[in-house]
C-alpha positions as CSV (number, residue, x, y, z in Angstrom):
1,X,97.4,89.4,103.9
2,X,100.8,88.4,104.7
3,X,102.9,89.0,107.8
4,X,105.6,91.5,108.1
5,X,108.7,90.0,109.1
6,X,111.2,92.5,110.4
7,X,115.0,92.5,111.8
8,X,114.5,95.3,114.0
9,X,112.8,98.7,114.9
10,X,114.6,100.3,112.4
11,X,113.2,98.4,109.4
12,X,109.7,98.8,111.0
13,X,110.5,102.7,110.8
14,X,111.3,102.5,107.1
15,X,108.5,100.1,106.2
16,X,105.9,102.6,107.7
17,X,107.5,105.6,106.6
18,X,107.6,104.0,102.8
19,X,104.2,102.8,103.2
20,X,103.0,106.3,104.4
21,X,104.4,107.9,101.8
22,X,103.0,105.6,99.0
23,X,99.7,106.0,100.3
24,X,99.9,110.1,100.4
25,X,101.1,109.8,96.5
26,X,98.1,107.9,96.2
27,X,95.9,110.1,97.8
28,X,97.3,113.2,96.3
29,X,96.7,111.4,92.5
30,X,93.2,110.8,93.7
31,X,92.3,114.2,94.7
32,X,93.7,115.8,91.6
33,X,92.0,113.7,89.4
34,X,88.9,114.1,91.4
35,X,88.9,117.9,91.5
36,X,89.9,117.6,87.4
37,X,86.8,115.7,86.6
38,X,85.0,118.5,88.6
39,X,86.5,121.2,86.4
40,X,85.5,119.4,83.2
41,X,81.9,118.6,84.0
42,X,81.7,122.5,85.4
43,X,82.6,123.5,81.5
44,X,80.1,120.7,80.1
């Protein structure tokens, strides 16, 4: 892993609000799919 270099508290701000909200999009993918596969196996 590489350091974060940042300019000021400002860029730290964006940086964890960007990364926050990449990681909720992941999430959210995730659980869709998850509860998707459910779904199909329930009609298997």
């Amino acid at each position: 892993m590489a350091p974060i270099i940042v300019e000021n508290e400002a860029e730290v701000k964006n940086f964890v609000q960007d990364t926050f909200e990449k990681i909720t999009k992941r999430v959210s993918f995730a659980n869709r799919w998850y509860e998707q596969s459910l779904y199909f196996q329930k009609l298997s």
